[in-house]
N, C-alpha and C positions, 0 to 999 in steps of 0.2 A: 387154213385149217378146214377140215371136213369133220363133220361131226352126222355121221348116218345112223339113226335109231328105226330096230325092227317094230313094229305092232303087231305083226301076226306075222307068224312064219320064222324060221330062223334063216338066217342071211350067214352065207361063209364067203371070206375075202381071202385076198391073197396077193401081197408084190411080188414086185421082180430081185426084193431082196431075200427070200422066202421067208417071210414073214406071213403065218396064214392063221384062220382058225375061224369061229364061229361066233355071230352078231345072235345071244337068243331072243327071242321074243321077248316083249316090254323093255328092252336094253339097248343101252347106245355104247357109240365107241368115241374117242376124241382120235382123231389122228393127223399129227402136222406133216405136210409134205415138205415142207423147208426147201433146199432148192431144186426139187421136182421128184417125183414117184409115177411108176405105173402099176398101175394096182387092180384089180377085180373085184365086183361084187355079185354074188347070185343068189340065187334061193337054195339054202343047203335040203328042203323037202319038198314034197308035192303037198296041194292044197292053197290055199286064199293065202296072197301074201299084202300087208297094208307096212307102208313103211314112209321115212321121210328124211331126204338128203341135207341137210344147209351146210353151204361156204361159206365160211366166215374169214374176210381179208384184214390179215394182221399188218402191225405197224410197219415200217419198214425195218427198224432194227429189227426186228423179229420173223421177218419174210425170209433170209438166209438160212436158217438152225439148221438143225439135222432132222433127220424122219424120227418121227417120235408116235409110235401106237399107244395108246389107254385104254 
């Protein structure tokens, strides 16, 4: 699981399932890769951007799922 929360700046993503949109400032997103994603993250503006990534490794029955954005 990836859970990437913007601080400043807003952040826009995007897989290779076209799944895209915009992380805003002070906001995070949950999103399971299940069994694998390629995906993008960048700064959707100009100016300071403060942000902060963590993986979190799920159980193993849980490591299979499907891609799931929140």
């Amino acid at each position: 699981m990836v859970v990437p929360f913007a601080g400043a700046g807003d952040v826009a993503y995007e897989d290779f399932e076209g799944h895209k949109g915009t992380i805003g400032a002070g906001n995070l997103q949950w999103m399971t890769s299940g069994r694998g994603i390629v995906y993008s993250e960048i700064p959707a503006s100009n100016g300071t951007k403060k942000g902060l990534h963590i993986w979190i490794n799920l159980s193993y029955g849980l490591f299979c799922t499907a891609i799931l954005w929140q």
